[in-house]
C-alpha positions in Angstrom: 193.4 99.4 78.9 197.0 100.0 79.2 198.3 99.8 75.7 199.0 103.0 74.3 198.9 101.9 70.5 196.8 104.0 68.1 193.5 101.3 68.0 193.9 99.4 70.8 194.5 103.3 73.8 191.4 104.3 75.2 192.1 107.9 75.2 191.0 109.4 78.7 188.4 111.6 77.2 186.4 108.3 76.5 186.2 108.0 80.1 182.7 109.3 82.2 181.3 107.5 85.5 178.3 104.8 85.6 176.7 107.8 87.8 176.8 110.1 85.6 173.9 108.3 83.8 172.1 108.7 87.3 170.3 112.0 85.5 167.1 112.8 83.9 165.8 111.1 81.0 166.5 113.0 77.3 164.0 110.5 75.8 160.3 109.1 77.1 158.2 107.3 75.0 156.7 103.9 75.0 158.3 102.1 72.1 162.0 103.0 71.5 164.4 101.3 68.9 168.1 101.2 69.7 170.5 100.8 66.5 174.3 100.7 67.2 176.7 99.6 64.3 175.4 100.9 61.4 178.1 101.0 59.8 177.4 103.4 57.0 174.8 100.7 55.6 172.4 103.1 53.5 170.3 100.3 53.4 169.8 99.3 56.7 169.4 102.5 57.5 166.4 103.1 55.0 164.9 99.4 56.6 165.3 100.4 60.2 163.3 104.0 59.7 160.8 102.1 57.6 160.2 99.1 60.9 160.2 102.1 63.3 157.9 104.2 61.7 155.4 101.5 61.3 155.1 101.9 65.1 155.5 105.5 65.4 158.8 104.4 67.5 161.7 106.5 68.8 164.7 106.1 66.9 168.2 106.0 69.1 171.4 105.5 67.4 174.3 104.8 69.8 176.9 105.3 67.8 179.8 104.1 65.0 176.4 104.5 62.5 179.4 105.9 60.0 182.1 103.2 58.8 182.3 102.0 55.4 181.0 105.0 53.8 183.5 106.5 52.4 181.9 107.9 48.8 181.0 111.6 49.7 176.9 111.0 49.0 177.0 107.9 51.2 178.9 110.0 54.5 175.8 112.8 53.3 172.9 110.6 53.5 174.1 108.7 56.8 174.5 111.1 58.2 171.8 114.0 57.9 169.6 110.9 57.8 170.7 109.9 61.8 170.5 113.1 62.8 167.3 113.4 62.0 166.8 111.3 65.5 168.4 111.3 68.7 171.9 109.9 68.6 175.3 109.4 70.5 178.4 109.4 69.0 180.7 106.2 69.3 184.5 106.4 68.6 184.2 106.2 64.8 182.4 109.6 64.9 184.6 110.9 68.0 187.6 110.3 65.9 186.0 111.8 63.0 185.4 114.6 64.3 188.9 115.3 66.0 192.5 115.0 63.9 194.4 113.9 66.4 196.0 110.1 65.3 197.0 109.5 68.8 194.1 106.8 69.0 193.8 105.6 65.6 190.3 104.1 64.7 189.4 104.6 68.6 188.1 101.4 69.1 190.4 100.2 72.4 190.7 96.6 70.6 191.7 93.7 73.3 194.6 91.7 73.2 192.4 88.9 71.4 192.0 91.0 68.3 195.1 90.5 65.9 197.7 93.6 64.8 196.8 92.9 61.2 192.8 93.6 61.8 193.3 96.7 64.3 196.2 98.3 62.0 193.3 97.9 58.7 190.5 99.5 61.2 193.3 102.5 62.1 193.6 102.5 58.1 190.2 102.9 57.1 189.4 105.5 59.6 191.9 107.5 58.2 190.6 106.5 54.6 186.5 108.2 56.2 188.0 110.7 57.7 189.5 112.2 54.7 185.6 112.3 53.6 184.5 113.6 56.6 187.1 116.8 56.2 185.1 117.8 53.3 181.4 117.8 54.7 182.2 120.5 57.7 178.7 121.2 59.3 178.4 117.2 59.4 181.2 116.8 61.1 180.3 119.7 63.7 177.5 118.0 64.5 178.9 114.4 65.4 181.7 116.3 67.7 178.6 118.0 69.6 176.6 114.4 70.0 176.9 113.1 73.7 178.8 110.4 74.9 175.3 109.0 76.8 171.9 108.9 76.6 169.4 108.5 78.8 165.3 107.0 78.4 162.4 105.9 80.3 160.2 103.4 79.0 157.4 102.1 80.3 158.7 104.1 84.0 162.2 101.7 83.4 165.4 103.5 82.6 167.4 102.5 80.1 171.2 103.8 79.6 172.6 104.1 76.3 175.9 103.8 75.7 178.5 103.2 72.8 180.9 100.4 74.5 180.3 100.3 78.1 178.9 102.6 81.5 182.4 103.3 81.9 183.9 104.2 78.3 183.0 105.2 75.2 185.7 102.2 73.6 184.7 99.8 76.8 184.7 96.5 75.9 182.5 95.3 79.3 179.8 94.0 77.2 181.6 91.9 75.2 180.1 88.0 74.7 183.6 86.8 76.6 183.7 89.7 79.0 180.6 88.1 80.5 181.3 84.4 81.1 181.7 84.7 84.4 180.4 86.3 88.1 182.7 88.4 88.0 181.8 89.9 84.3 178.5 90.0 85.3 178.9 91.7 88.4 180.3 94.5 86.6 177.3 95.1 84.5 175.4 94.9 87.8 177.4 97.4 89.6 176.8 99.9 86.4 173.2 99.8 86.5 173.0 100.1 90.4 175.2 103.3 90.2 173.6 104.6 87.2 170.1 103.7 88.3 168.9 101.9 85.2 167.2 98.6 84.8 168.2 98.4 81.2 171.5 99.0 79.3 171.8 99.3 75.6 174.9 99.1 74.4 177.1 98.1 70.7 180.5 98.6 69.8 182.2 95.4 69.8 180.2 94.5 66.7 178.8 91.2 68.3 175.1 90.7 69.8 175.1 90.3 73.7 172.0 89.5 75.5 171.2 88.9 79.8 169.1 89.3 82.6 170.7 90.1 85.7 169.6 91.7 89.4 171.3 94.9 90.6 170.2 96.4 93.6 167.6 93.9 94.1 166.1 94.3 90.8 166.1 92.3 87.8 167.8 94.1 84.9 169.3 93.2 81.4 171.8 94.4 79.2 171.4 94.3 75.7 174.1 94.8 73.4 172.4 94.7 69.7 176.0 93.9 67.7 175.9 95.7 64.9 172.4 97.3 63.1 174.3 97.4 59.4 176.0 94.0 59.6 175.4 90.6 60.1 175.1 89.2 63.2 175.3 85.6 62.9 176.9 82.7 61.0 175.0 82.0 57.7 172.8 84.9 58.3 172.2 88.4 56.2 170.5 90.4 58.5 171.3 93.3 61.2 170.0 93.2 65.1 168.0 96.6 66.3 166.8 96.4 70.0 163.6 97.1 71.0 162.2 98.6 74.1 158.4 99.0 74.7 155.2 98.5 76.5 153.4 96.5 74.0 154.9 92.7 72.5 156.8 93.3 69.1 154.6 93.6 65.9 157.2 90.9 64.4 158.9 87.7 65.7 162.1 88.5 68.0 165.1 86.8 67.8 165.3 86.5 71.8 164.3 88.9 74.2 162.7 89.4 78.1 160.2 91.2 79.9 160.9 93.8 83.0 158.0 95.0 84.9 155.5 94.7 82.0 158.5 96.3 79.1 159.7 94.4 76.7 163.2 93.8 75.6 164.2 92.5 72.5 166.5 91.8 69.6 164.9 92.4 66.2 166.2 91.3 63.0 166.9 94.0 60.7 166.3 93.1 56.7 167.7 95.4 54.5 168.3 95.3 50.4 171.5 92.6 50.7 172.1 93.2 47.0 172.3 97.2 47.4 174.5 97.1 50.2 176.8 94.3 48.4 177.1 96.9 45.4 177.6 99.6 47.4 180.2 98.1 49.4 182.2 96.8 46.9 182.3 99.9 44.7 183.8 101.6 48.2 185.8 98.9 49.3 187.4 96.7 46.3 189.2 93.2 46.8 192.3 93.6 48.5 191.4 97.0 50.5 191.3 97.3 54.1 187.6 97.1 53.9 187.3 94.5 52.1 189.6 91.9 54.2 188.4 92.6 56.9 184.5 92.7 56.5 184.0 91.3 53.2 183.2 87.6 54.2 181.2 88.6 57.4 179.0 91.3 55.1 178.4 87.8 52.8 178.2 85.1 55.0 178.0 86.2 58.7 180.6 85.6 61.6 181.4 82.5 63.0 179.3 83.5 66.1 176.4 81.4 67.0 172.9 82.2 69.1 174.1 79.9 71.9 177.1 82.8 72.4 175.0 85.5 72.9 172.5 84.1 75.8 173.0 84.7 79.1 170.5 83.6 81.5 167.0 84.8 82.1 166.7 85.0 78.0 164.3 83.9 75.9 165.4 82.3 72.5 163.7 81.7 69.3 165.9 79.2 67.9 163.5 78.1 64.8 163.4 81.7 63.7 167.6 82.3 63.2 167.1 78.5 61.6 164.6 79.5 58.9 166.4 83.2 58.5 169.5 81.2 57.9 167.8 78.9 55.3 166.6 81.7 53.3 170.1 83.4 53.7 171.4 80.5 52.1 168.9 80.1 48.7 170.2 83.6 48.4 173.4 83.4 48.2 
C-alpha cells in the first residue's frame, strides 16, 4: 500500500517473505485452535480456554487479542492470560509495544474503509496504548512475540499469520480480495513458497474460508474474522478455527477436510451480557469505541455466510439459522 497516512502505511517492518514460513514447525500436535481478533474480550477469552481444554487442544493466538481493553485489569488479564499459550503479535500489539505514531493504529486500512473509521481506530490505539505504558513487562513481551508461526497437524503444515504471508497489516485474505483468479492465485503462490497446505490467518475482522490447489495440492485458507466479536449479521458469537485429526466434538459452522485433517470454523459463545458491561463501562456512547463497534458487538455486521465461502467448502446453513434465532430472543 502506497498511502503513507498513520492507519492506512504499512510500515516496512511489517514486511517478511511467504518463504520465510518455509521453516520448521514451533507447534505439533493433533488438535490445534487458532483465535485471531480477540479483541480484548475477557469473555471470549475465558470461553475459548474452556472449548480447547475440553480437548486438551493447542491454543494459537495470531494476534490483535488486545483492543478494547483499555481499564488496566482488563489489558492485565488479556494479556498474561494469552501468554500463557503460543501467540503472534498482530499490529495492535506491534504498535503497542513501539511509540512511534508514524503508523497510527497499524492496520494498513484499504481505500474502501472510510477516514472517519480509520482516524477512530488511530484514536483508540492511542487511547490502549496509554494503558499499555503502565504494565512494562507486558508490553516487553508482546514486542518479543513473532510476526509468524509455524504448525504441523496431522503431517500438514499450517502457517499462521496476522494479515497475510506477506505482511503483518496484509489485507490478501480479505472476503473481496478473493473474488477472483487472480485473488486466489495469490493465496496459492503463498502456500507453494511457504510450503503449507493450510493458512490461518485474521486481521481484517471478517471470516474468510476456501479450498484451493497450490503446487498440485489441495490447500485452504482460513481466515477465522475475529474470536471476540461477532462474525455475522444477527449473530452474538466469535469464530475460532480448528485444526485436527479427529471431526469437531461440536457442530462447525463450515469447514473441509485435507488428507484425513480437519478444518473448521467453530462458533465461539461467550457471556454476551459480561462483555456488553464491560464494553460499555470502557467505551461509553459517543467514544471512538463505541461508534465504531457498538452496533456490530450488539447485532453483528452486515456480512452474510454466502460472503465468506469460497469453493471446496462445506456449509452448515441451519446451524448460523438457529444461532441467529437464539441471538435474536436475546436481544
Amino acid at each position: 500500500m502506497n498511502d503513507t497516512h498513520p492507519g492506512r502505511s504499512c510500515p516496512l517492518h511489517y514486511r517478511y517473505a511467504a518463504s520465510s514460513l518455509d521453516r520448521a514447525p514451533e507447534i505439533t500436535t493433533d488438535t490445534l485452535y487458532v483465535a485471531g481478533g480477540l479483541y480484548g474480550n475477557r469473555p471470549a477469552l475465558h470461553a475459548l480456554e474452556a472449548m480447547a481444554a475440553q480437548e486438551d487442544a493447542v491454543l494459537a493466538f495470531n494476534g490483535d487479542f488486545n483492543w478494547f481493553n483499555i481499564d488496566a485489569a482488563a489489558f492485565a488479564d488479556i494479556n498474561s492470560g494469552v501468554l500463557r499459550h503460543h501467540a503472534l503479535r498482530g499490529n495492535v500489539e506491534t504498535e503497542l509495544a513501539g511509540d512511534d505514531d508514524g503508523a497510527g493504529c497499524g492496520c494498513g486500512y484499504p481505500a474502501t474503509v472510510g477516514d472517519a473509521e480509520v482516524a477512530r481506530s488511530n484514536a483508540i490505539l492511542a487511547r490502549l496504548r496509554e494503558t499499555a505504558r503502565a504494565a512494562l513487562s507486558l508490553r516487553a513481551r508482546l514486542a518479543a512475540l513473532p510476526m509468524t508461526l509455524t504448525a504441523e497437524v496431522g503431517g500438514l503444515r499450517v502457517a499462521l499469520v496476522h494479515g497475510d504471508c506477506e505482511s503483518l497489516a496484509g489485507w490478501s485474505y480479505d472476503e473481496s480480495a478473493l473474488r477472483d483468479a487472480a485473488g486466489v492465485g495469490r493465496v496459492a503462490a503463498h502456500c507453494a513458497s511457504a510450503r503449507a497446505r493450510v493458512v490461518a490467518s485474521s486481521h481484517t475482522c471478517l471470516p474468510v474460508a476456501l479450498r484451493f490447489r497450490a503446487g498440485g495440492r489441495d490447500c485452504a485458507l482460513f481466515n477465522n474474522g475475529a474470536a471476540g466479536m461477532p462474525n455475522f449479521a444477527g449473530t452474538g458469537f466469535g469464530i475460532v478455527t480448528r485444526i485436527a485429526t479427529s471431526p469437531a466434538p461440536l457442530p462447525a459452522l463450515y469447514g473441509t477436510v485435507l488428507d484425513g485433517v480437519y478444518i473448521d470454523a467453530l462458533p465461539l459463545h461467550y457471556n454476551r451480557e459480561a462483555w456488553q458491561h464491560e464494553f460499555d463501562a470502557q467505551w461509553p456512547e459517543g467514544s471512538d469505541g463505541a461508534m465504531s463497534y457498538a452496533a456490530r458487538i450488539r447485532n453483528g455486521p452486515r456480512y452474510g455466510l454466502n460472503r465468506a465461502m469460497g469453493n471446496g467448502i462445506r456449509v452448515n446453513s441451519s446451524l448460523l439459522q438457529q444461532l441467529q434465532s437464539v441471538s435474536a430472543k436475546e436481544e
